[in-house]
PyMOL commands that place a pseudoatom at each C-alpha (Angstrom):
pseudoatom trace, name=CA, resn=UNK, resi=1, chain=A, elem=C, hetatm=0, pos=[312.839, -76.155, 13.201]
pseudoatom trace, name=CA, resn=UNK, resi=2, chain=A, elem=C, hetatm=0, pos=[314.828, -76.582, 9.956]
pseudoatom trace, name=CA, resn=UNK, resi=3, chain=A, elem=C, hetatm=0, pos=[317.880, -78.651, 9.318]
pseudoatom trace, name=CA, resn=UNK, resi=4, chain=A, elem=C, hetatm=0, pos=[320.553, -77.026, 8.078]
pseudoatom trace, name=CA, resn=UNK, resi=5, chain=A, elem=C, hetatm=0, pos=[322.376, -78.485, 5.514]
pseudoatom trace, name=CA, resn=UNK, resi=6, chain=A, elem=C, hetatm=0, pos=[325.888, -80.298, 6.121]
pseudoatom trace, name=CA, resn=UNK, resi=7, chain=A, elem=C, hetatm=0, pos=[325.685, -80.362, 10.120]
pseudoatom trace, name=CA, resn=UNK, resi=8, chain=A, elem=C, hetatm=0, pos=[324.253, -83.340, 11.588]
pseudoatom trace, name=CA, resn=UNK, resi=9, chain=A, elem=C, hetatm=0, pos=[321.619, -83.289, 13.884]
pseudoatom trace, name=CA, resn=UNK, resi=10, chain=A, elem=C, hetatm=0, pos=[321.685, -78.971, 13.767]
pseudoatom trace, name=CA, resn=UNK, resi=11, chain=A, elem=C, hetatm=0, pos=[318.524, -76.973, 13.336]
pseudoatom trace, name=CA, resn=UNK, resi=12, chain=A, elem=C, hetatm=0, pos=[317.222, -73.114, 13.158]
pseudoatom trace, name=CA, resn=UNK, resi=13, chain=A, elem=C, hetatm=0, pos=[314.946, -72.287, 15.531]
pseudoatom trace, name=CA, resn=UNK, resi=14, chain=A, elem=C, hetatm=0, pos=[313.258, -69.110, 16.137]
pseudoatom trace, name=CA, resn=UNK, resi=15, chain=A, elem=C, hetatm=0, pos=[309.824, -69.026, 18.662]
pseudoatom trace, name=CA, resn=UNK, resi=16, chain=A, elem=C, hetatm=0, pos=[307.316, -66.465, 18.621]
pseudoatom trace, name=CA, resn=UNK, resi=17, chain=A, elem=C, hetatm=0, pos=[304.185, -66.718, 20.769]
pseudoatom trace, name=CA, resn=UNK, resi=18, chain=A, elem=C, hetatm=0, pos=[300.885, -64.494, 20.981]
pseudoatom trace, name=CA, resn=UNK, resi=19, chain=A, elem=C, hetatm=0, pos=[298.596, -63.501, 23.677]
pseudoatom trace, name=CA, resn=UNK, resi=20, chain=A, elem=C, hetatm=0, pos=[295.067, -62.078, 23.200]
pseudoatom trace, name=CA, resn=UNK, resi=21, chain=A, elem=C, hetatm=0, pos=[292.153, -61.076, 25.514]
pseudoatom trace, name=CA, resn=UNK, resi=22, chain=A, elem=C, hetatm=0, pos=[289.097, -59.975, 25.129]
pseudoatom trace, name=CA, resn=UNK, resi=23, chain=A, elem=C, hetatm=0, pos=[287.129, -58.624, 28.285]
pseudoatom trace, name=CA, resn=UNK, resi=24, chain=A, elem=C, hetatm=0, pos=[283.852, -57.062, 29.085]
pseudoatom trace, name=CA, resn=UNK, resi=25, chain=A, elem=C, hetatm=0, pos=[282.560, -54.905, 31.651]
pseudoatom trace, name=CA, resn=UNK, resi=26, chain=A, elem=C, hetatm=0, pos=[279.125, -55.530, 32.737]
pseudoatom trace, name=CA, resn=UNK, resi=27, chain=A, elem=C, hetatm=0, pos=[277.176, -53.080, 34.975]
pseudoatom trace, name=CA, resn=UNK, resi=28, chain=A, elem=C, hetatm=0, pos=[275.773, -55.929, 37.672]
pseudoatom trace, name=CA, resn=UNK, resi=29, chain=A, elem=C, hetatm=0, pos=[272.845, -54.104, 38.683]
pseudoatom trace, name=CA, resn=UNK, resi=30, chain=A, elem=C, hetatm=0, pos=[271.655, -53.128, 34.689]
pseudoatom trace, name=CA, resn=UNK, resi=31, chain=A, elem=C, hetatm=0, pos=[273.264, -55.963, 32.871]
pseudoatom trace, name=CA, resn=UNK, resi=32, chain=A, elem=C, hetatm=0, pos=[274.656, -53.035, 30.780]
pseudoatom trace, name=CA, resn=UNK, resi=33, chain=A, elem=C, hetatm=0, pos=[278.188, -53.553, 29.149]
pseudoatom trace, name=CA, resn=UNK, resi=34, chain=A, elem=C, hetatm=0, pos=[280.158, -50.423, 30.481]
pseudoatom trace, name=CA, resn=UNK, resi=35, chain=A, elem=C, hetatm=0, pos=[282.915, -51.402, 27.601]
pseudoatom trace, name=CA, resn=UNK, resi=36, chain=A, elem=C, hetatm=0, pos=[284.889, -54.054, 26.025]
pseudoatom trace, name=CA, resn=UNK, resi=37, chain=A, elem=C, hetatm=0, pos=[288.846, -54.273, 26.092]
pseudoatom trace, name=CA, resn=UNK, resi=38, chain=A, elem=C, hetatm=0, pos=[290.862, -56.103, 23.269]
pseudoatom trace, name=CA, resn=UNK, resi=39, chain=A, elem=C, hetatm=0, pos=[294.525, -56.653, 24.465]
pseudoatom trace, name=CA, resn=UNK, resi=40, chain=A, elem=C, hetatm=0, pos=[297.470, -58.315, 22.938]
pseudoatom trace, name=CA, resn=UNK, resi=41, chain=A, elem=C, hetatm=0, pos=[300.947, -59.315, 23.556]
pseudoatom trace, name=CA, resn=UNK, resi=42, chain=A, elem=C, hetatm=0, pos=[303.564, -61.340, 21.654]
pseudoatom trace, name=CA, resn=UNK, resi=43, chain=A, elem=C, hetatm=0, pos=[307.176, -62.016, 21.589]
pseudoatom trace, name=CA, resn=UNK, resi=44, chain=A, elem=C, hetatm=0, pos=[309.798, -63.572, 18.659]
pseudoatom trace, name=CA, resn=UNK, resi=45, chain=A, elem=C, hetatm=0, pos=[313.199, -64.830, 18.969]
pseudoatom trace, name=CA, resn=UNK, resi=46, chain=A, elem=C, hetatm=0, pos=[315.910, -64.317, 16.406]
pseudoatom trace, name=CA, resn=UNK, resi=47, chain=A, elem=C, hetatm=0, pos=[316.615, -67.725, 14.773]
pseudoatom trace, name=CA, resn=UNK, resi=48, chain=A, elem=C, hetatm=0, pos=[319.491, -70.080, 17.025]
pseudoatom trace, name=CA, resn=UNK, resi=49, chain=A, elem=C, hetatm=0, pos=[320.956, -72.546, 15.676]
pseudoatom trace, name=CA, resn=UNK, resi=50, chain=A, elem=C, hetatm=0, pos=[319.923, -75.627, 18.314]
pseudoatom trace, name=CA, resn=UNK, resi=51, chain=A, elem=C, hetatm=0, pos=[320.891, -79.494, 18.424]
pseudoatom trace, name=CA, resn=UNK, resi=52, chain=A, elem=C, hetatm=0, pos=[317.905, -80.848, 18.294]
pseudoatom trace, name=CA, resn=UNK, resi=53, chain=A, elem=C, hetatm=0, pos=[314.274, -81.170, 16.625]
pseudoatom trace, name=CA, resn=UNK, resi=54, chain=A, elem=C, hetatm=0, pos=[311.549, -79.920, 19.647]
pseudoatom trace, name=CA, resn=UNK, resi=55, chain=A, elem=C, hetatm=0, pos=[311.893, -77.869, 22.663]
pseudoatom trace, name=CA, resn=UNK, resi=56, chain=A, elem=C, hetatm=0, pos=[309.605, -74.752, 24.029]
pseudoatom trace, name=CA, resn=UNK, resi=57, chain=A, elem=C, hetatm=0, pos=[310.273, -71.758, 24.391]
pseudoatom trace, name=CA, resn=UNK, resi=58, chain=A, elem=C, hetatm=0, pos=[311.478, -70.311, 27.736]
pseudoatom trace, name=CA, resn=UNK, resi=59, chain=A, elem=C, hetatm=0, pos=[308.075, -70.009, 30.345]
pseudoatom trace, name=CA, resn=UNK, resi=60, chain=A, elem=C, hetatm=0, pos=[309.313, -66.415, 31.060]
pseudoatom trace, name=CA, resn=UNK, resi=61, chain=A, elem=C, hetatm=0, pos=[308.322, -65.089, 27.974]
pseudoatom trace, name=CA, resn=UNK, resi=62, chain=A, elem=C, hetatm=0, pos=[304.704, -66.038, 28.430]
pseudoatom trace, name=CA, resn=UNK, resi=63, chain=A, elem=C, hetatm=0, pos=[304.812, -64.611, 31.768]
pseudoatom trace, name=CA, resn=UNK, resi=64, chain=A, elem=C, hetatm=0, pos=[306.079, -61.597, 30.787]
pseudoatom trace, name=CA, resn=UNK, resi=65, chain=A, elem=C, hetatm=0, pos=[302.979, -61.651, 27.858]
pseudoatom trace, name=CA, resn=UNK, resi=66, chain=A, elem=C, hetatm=0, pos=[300.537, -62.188, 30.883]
pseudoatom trace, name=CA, resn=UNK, resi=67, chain=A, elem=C, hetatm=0, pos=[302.300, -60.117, 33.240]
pseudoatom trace, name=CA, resn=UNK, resi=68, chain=A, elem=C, hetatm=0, pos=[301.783, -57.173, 30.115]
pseudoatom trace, name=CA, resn=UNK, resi=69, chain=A, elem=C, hetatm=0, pos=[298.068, -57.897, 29.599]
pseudoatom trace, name=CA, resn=UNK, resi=70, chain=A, elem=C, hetatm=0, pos=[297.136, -57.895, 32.710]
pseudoatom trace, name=CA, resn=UNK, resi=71, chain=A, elem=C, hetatm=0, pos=[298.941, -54.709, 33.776]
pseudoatom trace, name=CA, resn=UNK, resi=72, chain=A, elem=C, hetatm=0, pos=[296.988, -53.426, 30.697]
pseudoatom trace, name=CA, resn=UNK, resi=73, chain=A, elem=C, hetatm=0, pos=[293.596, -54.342, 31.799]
pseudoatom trace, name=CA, resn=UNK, resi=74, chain=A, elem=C, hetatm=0, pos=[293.982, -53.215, 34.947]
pseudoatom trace, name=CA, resn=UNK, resi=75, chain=A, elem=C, hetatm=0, pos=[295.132, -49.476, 34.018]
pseudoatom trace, name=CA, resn=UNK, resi=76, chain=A, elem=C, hetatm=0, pos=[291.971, -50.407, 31.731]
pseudoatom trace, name=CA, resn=UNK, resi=77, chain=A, elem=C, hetatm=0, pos=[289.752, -51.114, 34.100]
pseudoatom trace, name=CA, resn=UNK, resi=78, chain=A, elem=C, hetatm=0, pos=[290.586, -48.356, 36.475]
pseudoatom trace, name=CA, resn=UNK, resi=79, chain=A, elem=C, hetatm=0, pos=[290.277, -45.415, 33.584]
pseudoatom trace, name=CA, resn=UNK, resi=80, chain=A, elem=C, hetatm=0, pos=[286.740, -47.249, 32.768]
pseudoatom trace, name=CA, resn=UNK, resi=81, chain=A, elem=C, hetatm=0, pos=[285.258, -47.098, 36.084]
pseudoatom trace, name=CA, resn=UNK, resi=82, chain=A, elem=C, hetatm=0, pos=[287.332, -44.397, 37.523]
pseudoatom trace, name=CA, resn=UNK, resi=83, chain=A, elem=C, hetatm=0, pos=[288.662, -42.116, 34.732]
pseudoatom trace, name=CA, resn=UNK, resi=84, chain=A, elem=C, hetatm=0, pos=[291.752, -39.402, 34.856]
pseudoatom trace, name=CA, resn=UNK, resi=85, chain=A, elem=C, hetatm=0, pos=[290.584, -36.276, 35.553]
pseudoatom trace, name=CA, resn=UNK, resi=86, chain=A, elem=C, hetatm=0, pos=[291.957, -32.687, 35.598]
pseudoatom trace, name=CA, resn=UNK, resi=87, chain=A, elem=C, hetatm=0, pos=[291.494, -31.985, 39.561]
pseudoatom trace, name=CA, resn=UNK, resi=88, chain=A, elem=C, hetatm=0, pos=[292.631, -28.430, 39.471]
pseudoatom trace, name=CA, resn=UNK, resi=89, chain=A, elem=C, hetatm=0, pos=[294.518, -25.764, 36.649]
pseudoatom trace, name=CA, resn=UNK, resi=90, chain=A, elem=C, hetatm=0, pos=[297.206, -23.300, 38.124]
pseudoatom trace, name=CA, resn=UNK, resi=91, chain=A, elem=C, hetatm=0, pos=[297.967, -19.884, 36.005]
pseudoatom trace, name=CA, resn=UNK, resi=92, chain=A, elem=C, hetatm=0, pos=[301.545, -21.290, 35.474]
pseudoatom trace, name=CA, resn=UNK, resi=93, chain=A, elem=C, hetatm=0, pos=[300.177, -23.319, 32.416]
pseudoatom trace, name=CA, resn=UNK, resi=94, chain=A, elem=C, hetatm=0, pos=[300.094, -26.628, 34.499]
pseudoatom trace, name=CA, resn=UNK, resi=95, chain=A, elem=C, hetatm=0, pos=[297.124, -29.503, 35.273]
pseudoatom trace, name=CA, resn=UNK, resi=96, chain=A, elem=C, hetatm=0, pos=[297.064, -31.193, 38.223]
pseudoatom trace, name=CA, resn=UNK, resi=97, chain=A, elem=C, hetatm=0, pos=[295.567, -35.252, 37.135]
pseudoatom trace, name=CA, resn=UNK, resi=98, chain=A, elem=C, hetatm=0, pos=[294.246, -37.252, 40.132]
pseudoatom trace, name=CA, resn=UNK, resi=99, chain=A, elem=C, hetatm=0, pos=[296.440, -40.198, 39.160]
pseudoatom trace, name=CA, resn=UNK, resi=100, chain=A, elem=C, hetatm=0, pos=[300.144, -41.368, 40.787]
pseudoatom trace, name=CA, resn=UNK, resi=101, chain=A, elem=C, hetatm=0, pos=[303.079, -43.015, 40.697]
pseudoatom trace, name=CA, resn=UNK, resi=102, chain=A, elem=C, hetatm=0, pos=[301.052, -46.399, 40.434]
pseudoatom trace, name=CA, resn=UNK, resi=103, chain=A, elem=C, hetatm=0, pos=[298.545, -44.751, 37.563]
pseudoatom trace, name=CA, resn=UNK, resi=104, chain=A, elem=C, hetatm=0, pos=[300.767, -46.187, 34.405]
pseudoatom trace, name=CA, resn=UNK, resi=105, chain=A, elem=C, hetatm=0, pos=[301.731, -43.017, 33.217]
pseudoatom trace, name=CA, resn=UNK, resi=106, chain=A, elem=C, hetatm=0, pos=[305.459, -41.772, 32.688]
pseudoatom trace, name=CA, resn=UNK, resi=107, chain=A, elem=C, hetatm=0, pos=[306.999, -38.089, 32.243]
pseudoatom trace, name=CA, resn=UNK, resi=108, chain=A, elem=C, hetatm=0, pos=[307.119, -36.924, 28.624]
pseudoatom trace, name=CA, resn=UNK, resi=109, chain=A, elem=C, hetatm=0, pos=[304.440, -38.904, 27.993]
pseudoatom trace, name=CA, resn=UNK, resi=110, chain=A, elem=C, hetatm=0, pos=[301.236, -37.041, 25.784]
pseudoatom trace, name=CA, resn=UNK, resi=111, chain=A, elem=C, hetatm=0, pos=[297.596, -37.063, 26.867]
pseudoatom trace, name=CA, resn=UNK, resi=112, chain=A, elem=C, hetatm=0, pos=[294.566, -35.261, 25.314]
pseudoatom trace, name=CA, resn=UNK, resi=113, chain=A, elem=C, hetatm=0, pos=[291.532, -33.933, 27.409]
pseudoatom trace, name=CA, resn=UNK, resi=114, chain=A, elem=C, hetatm=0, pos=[288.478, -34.059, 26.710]
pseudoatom trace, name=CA, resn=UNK, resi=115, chain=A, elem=C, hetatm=0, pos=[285.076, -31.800, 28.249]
pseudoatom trace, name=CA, resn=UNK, resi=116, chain=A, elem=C, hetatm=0, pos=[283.097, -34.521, 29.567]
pseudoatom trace, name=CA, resn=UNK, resi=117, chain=A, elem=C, hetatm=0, pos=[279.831, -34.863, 27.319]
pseudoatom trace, name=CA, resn=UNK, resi=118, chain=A, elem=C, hetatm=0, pos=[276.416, -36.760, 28.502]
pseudoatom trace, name=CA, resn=UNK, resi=119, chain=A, elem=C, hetatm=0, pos=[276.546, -40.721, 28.487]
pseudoatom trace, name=CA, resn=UNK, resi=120, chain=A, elem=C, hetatm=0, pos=[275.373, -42.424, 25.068]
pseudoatom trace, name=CA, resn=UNK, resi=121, chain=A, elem=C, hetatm=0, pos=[274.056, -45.281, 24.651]
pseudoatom trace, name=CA, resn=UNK, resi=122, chain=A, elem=C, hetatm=0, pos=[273.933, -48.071, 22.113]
pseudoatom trace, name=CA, resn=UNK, resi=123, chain=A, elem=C, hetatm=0, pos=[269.883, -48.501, 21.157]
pseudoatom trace, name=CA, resn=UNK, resi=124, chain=A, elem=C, hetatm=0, pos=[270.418, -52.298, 20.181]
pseudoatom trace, name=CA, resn=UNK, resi=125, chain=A, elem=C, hetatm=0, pos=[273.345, -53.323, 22.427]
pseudoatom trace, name=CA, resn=UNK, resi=126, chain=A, elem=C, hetatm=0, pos=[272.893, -51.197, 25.435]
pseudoatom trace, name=CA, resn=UNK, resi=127, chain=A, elem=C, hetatm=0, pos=[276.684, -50.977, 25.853]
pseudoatom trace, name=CA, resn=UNK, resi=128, chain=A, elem=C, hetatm=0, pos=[277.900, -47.298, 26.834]
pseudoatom trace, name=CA, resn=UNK, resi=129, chain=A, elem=C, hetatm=0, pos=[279.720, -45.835, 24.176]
pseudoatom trace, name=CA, resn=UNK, resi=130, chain=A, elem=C, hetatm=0, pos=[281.399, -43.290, 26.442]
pseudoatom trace, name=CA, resn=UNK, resi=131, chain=A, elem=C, hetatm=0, pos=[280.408, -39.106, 27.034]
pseudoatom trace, name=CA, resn=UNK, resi=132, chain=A, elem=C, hetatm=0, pos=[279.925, -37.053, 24.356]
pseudoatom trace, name=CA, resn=UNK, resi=133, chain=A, elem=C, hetatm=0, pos=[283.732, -35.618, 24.595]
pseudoatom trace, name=CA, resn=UNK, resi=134, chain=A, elem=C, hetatm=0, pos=[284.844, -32.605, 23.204]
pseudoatom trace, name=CA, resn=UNK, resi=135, chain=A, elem=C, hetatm=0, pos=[288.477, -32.369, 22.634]
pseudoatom trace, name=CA, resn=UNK, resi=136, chain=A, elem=C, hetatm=0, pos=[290.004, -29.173, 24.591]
pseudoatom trace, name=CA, resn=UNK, resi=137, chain=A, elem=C, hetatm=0, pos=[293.893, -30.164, 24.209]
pseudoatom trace, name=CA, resn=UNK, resi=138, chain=A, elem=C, hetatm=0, pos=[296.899, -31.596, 25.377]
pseudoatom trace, name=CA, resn=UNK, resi=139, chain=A, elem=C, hetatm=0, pos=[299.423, -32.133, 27.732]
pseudoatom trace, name=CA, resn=UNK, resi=140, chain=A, elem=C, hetatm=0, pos=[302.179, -33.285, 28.603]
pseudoatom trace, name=CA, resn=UNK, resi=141, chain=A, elem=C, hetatm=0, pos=[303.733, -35.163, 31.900]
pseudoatom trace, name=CA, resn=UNK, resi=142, chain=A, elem=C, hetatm=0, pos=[306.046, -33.318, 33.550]
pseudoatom trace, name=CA, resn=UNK, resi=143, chain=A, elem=C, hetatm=0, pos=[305.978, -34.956, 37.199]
pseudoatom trace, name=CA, resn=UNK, resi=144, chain=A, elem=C, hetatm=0, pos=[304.802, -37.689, 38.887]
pseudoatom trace, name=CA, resn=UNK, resi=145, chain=A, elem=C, hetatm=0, pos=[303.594, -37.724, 42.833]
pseudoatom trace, name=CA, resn=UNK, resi=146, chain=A, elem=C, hetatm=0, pos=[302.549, -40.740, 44.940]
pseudoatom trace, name=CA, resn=UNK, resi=147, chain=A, elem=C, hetatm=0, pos=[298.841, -39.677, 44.532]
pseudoatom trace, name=CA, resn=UNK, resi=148, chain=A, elem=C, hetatm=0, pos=[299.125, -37.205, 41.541]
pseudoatom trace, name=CA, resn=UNK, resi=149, chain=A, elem=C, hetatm=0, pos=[300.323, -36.086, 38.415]
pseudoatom trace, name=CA, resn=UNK, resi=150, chain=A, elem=C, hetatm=0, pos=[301.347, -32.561, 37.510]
pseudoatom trace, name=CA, resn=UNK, resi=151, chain=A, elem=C, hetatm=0, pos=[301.164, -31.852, 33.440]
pseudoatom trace, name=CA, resn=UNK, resi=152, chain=A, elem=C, hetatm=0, pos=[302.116, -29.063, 31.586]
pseudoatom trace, name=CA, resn=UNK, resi=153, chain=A, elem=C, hetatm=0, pos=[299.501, -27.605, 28.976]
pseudoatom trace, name=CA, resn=UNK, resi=154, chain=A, elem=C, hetatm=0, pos=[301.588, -28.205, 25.199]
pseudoatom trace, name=CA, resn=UNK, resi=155, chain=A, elem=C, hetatm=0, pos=[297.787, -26.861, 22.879]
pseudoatom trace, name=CA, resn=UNK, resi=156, chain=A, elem=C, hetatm=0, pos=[294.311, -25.813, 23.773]
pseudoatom trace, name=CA, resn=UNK, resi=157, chain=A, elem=C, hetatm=0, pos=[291.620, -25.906, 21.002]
pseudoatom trace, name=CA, resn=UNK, resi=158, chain=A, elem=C, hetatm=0, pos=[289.842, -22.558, 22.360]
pseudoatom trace, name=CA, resn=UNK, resi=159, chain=A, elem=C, hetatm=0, pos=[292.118, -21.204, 25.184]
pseudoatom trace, name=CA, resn=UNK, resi=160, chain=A, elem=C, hetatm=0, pos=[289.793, -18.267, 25.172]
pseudoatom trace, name=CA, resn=UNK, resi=161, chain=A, elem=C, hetatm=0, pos=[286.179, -19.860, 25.320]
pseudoatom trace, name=CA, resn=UNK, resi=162, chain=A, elem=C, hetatm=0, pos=[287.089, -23.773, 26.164]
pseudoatom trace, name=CA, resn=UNK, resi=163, chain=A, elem=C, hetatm=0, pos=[290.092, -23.883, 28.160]
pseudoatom trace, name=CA, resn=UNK, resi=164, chain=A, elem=C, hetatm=0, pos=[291.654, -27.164, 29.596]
pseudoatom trace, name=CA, resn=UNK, resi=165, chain=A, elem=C, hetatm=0, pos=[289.661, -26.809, 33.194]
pseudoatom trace, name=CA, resn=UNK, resi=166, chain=A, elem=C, hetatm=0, pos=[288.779, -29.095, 36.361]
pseudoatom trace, name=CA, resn=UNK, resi=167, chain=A, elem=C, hetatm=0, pos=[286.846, -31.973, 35.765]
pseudoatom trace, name=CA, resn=UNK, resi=168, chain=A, elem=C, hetatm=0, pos=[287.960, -32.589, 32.531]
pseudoatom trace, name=CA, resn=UNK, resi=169, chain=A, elem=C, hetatm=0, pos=[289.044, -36.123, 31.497]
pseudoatom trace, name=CA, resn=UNK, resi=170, chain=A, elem=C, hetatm=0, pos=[292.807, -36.921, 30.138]
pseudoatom trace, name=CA, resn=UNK, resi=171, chain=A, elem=C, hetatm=0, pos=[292.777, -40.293, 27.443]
pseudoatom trace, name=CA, resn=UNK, resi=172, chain=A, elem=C, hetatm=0, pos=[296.167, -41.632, 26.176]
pseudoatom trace, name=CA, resn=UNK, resi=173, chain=A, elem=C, hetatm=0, pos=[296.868, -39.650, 22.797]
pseudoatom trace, name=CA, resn=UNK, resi=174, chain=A, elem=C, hetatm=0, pos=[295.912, -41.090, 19.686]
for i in range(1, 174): cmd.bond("trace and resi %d" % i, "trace and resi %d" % (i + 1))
show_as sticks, trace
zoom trace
């Protein structure tokens, strides 16, 4: 809070808050760390002018920061243990991705796939690092289904040799 001058008991206020997580996976039968997810959410207020010194910010913005994060982790946690995959390719130029109307994703949206590489492994850690991936392409949402997601094919690295085919995994674009 700052008093402005020439008005009695009147302040500026402005509130910002921050959220941050950091979570592991662990494999419970290995001990292994399957992978670690840093999330954040904040929030600021334009400055107000108020009548007094003190106050708190309104408790629905820090629910709506936890109600963020963990929406987050939890499309996090699902594309860690059970990632989106290309289930089947039609000759129309479209992907069919075994994830819904309750998978996070939205039409328009971007996604590259990936050809699923063999599992490495961090010597000193023995946290997963992921496949080997190969990046095939991308595409693009064009509908979404209660149980799946049909995607339209915008590039392919190698159409020719390394098409965009089933099995192959679909990561938020970078």
């Amino acid at each position: 809070h700052k008093a402005l001058p020439n008005f009695d008991d009147k302040y500026k206020r402005s509130d910002i808050g921050l959220l941050e997580v950091s979570a592991q996976m662990i494999d419970t039968t290995t001990g292994q760390i399957v992978t670690t997810f840093y999330l954040k959410s904040s929030f600021s207020t334009k400055a107000e002018v108020v009548n007094g010194r003190g106050g708190a910010p309104s408790s629905v913005r820090f629910t709506n920061m936890a109600k963020n994060v963990s929406a987050t982790l939890a499309d996090d946690f699902t594309d860690a243990v059970y990632p989106m995959k290309v289930v089947k390719r039609n000759t129309r130029g479209q992907v069919f991705i075994n994830r819904g109307k309750d998978g996070g994703l939205k039409i328009g949206q971007v996604y590259d796939v990936f050809y699923p590489g063999e599992e490495l492994i961090d010597p000193d850690t023995g946290e997963s690092l992921g496949g080997s991936e190969e990046f095939v392409g991308t595409i693009k949402i064009s509908r979404i289904n209660p149980k799946m997601t049909v995607a339209k094919i915008e590039s392919e690295e190698d159409a020719e040799n390394a098409p965009i085919a089933t099995g192959d995994i679909v990561r938020k674009h970078q």
